[in-house]
C-alpha positions in Angstrom: 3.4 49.7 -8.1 1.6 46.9 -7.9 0.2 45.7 -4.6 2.0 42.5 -4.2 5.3 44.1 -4.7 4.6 46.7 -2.3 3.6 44.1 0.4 7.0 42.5 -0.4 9.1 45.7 -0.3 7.1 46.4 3.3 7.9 42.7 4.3 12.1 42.7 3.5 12.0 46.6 5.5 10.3 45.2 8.4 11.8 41.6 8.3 15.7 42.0 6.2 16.0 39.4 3.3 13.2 37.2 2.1 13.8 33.8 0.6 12.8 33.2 -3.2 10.0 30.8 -1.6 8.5 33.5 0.6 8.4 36.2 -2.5 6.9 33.7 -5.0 4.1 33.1 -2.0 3.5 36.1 -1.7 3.3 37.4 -5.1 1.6 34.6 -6.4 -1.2 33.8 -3.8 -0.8 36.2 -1.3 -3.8 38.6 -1.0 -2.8 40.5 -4.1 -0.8 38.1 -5.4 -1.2 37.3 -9.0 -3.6 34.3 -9.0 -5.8 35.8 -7.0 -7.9 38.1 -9.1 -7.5 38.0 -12.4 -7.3 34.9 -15.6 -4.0 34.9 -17.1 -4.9 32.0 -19.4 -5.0 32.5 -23.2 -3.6 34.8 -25.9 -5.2 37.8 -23.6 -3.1 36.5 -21.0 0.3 35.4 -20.2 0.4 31.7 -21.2 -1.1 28.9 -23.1 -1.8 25.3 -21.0 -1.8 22.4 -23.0 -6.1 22.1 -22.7 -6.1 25.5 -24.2 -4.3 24.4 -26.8 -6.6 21.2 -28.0 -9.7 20.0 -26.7 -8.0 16.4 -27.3 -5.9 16.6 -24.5 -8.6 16.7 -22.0 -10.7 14.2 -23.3 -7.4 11.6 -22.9 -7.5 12.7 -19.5 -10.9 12.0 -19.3 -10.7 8.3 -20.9 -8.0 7.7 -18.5 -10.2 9.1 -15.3 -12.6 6.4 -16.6 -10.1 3.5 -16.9 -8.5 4.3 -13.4 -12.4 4.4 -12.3 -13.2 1.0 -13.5 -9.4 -0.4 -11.7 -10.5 1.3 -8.1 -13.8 -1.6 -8.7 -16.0 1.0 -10.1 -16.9 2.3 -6.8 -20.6 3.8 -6.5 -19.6 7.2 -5.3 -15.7 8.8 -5.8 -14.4 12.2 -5.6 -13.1 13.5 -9.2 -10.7 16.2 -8.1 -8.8 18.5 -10.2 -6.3 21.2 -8.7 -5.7 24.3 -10.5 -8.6 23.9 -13.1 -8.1 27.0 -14.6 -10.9 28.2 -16.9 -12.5 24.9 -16.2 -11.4 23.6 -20.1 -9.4 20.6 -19.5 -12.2 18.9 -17.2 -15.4 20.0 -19.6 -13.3 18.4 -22.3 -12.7 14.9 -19.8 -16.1 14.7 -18.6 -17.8 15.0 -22.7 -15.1 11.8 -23.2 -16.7 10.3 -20.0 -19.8 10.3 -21.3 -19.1 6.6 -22.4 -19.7 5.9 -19.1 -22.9 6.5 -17.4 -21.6 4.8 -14.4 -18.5 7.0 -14.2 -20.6 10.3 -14.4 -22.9 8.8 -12.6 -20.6 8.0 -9.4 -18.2 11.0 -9.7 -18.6 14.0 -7.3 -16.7 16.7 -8.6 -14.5 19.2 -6.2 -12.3 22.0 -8.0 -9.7 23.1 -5.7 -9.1 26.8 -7.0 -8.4 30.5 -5.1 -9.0 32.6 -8.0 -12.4 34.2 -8.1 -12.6 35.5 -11.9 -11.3 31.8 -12.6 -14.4 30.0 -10.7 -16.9 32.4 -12.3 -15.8 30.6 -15.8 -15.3 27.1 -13.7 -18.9 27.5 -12.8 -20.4 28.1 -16.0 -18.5 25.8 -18.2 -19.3 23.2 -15.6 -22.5 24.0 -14.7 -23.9 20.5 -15.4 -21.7 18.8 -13.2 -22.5 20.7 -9.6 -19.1 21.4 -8.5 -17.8 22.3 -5.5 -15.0 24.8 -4.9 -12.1 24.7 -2.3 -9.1 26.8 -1.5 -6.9 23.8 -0.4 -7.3 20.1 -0.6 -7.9 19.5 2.8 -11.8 20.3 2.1 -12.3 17.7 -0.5 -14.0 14.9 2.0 -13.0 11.4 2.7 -13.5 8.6 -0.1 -12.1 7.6 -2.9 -10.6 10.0 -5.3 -9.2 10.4 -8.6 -6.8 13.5 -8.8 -5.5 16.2 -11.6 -3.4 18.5 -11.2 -2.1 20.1 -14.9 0.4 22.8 -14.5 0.3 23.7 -11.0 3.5 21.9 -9.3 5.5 24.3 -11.2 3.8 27.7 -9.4 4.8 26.5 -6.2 7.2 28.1 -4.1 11.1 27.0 -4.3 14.1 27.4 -2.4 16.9 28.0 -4.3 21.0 27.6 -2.7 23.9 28.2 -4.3 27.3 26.8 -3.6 30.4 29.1 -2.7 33.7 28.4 -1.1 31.8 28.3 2.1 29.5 25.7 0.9 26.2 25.8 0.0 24.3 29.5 0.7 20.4 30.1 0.3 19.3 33.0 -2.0 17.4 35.4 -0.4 16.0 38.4 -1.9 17.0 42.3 -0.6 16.1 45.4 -1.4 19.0 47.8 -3.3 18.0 51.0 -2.9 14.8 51.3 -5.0 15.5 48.2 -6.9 15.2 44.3 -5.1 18.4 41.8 -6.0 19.6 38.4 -5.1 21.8 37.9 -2.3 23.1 35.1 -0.2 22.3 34.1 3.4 24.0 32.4 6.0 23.0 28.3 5.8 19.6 27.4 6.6 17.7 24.6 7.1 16.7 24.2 3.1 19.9 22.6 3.5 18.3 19.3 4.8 16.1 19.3 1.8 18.9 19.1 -0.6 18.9 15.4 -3.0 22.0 12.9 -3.0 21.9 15.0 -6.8 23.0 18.4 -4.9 25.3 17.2 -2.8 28.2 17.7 -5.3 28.8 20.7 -7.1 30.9 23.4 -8.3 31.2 26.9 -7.4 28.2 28.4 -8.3 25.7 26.1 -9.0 22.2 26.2 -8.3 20.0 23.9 -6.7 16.1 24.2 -6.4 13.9 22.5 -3.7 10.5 23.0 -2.8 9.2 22.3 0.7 5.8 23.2 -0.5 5.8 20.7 -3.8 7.0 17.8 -1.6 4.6 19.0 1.2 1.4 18.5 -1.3 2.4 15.0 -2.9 2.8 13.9 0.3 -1.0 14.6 1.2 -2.2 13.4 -2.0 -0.4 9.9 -1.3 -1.0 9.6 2.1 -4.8 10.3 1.2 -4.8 7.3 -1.9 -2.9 5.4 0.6 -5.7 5.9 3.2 -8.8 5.9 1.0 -8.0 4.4 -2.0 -7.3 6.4 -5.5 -4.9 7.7 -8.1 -3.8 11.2 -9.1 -2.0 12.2 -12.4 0.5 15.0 -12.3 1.0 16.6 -15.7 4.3 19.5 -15.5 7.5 20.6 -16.6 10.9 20.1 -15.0 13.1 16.7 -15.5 12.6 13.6 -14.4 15.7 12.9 -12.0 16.5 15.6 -9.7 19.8 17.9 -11.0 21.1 21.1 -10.5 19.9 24.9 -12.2 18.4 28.0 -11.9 14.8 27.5 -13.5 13.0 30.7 -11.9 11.3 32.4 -14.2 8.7 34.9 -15.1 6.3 34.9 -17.7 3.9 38.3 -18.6 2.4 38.5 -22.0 3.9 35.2 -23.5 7.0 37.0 -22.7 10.0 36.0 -20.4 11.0 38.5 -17.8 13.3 39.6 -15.4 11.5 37.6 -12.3 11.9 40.4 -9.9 10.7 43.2 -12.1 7.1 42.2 -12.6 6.0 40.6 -9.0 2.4 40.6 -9.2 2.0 41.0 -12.4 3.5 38.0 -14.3 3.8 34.4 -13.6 6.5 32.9 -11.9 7.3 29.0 -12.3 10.6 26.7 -11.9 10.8 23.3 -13.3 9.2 20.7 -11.2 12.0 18.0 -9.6 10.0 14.9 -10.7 12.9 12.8 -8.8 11.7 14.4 -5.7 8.2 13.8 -6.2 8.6 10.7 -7.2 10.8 10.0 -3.6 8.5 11.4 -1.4 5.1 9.8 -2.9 6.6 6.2 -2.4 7.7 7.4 0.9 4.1 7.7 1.8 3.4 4.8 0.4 1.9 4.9 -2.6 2.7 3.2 -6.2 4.6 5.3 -8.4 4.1 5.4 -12.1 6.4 7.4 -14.8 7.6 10.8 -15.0 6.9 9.7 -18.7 7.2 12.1 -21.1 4.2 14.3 -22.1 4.9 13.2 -25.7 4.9 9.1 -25.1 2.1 9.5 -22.3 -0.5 10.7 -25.0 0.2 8.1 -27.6 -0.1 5.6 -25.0 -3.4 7.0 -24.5 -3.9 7.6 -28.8 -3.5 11.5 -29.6 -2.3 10.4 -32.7 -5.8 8.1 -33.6 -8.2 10.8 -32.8 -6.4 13.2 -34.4 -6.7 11.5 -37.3 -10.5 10.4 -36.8 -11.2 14.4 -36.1 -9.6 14.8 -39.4 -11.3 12.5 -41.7 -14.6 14.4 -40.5 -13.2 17.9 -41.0 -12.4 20.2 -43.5 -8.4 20.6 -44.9 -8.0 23.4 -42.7 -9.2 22.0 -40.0 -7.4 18.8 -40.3 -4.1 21.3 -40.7 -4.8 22.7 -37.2 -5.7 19.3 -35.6 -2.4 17.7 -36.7 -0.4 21.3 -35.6 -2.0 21.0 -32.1 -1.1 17.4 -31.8 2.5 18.5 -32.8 2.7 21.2 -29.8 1.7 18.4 -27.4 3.9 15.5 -28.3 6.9 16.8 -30.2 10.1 16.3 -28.6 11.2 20.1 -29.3 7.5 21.3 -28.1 6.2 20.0 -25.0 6.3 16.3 -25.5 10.1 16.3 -23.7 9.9 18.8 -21.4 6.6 18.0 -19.5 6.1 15.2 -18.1 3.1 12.7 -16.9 3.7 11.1 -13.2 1.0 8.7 -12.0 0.1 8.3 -8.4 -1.9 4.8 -7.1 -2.9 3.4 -3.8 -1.7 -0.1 -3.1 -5.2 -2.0 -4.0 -5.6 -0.3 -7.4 -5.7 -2.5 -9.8 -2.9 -2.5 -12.7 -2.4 -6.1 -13.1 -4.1 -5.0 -17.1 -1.1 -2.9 -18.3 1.6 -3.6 -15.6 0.9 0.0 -14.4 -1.6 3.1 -15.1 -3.1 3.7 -18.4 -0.2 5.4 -20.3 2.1 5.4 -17.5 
């Protein structure tokens, strides 16, 4: 039995029924918990992000770091942050685009906030060049200006998830039957004040998701744009107004699971409520760009034009896997629907250019 699930088992015997949001913490970044200690990235692993799929994508990113550089004024010295940086692929791929820049490279200081150890071991030598410096949460990156990524990582958060009965709505907590853990309903809670004008209505049933912990961390990012001047692009999956569904699920060798049978051993994600981020990050007061989808986000930014300039240099094999990666990324039935691109901006950032954020 792995670790984590023991540690949950122990927790519900000591403490009765967890909610979902406790059991994803723990079995995702508690002290066993599945992102802790080992890479799950790759066809090794148990999924594919979208920079392991083409280099192209992160080198977009990285034009686009540049252009938001350049709107802040070009400022002398700015944190370049990226949150869950995986093997360190997506930013190696932004900062060889950068390299048009001297200034930009010149002026970033680059901070990787990242808890798993076998992760910043590859961080650290396929970004060796660049000095980083590691954190466990985003309160350590210092004061200054800052330009933000965060690919894939809303979605590994913790959510609550309630369910309406006759009673009203209930939140799902999870028990232990016997040998076996299963869902089961509590008494009202205070997830209940969470819930979006979107929830309020339902049938019998239904499922709604919320996560204190996603709105929790765009409401840091703003309020730290707001304070010190910025921009931060979220790249996910989930839709783009908040609705109802049950989106928990687990992933373990690029296969879907049962997510109560593999805790610890697979990954666990629901689709991120882009409504509610979008909410709470003007609440704080910064400027809001998007959720656009993943699709229209990287043509703005011209997928489609270095593909095709990769191609002309490459051989007809290559030029056939160039034009299948860019068909993953943006087709609607692939993830150019599904994911989605939301742009973050403090007040002074310029984006009189476009009307908005490069893409966005």
């Amino acid at each position: 039995m792995h670790p984590a699930l023991q540690s949950i088992r122990r927790r519900i015997a000591l403490e009765g029924p967890l909610t979902l949001a406790a059991v994803m913490e723990e079995a995702l970044a508690g002290r066993n918990g599945y992102y802790r200690d080992h890479d799950p990235l790759g066809p090794e692993g148990d999924f594919i992000t979208a920079p392991e799929v083409s280099q192209m994508f992160g080198e977009l990113i990285g034009l686009w770091c540049v252009d938001t550089w350049q709107r802040l004024g070009s400022p002398a010295a700015f944190n370049l942050v990226e949150m869950g940086p995986g093997r360190g692929t997506l930013m190696a791929d932004a900062l060889r685009a950068a390299r048009v820049s001297a200034g930009f490279l010149a002026a970033k200081q680059l901070h990787l906030v990242e808890i798993n150890a076998a992760l910043r071991a590859k961080q650290a030598e396929r970004l060796a060049d660049h000095q980083p410096v590691w954190h466990e949460h985003l309160d350590g990156v210092p004061a200054g200006p800052m330009i933000l990524v965060a690919n894939e990582l809303f979605d590994a958060l913790p959510v609550h998830q309630l369910q309406m009965t006759a009673q009203g709505w209930r939140e799902r907590v999870v028990a232990l039957d016997g040998e076996h853990l299963q869902f089961g309903l509590a008494a009202p809670g205070a997830a209940l004040g969470l819930l979006r004008p979107a929830h309020r209505t339902a049938h019998d049933g239904a499922i709604a998701e919320v996560s204190p912990a996603s709105i929790a961390l765009i409401d840091t990012i703003a309020r730290r744009l707001v304070a010190d001047a910025g921009a931060a692009l979220i790249i996910d999956y989930g839709p783009a107004e908040s609705g109802l569904g049950d989106s928990f699920q687990a992933l373990k060798r690029h296969t879907y699971h049962l997510p109560l049978e593999a805790l610890g051993e697979a990954d666990l994600t629901a689709h991120v409520d882009f409504g509610a981020l979008k909410a709470a990050a003007e609440e704080a007061g910064a400027n809001v760009f998007g959720p656009t989808a993943q699709g229209d986000f990287l043509r703005a930014l011209g997928i489609e034009l270095r593909a095709n300039m990769l191609a002309q240099k490459a051989d007809a094999g290559t030029a056939e896997i160039l034009h299948r990666q860019v068909h993953r990324l943006i087709a609607p039935e692939q993830m150019g629907r599904l994911f989605k691109a939301l742009g973050l901006a403090s007040p002074t950032l310029d984006t009189d250019r476009s009307g908005g954020l490069a893409g966005l």
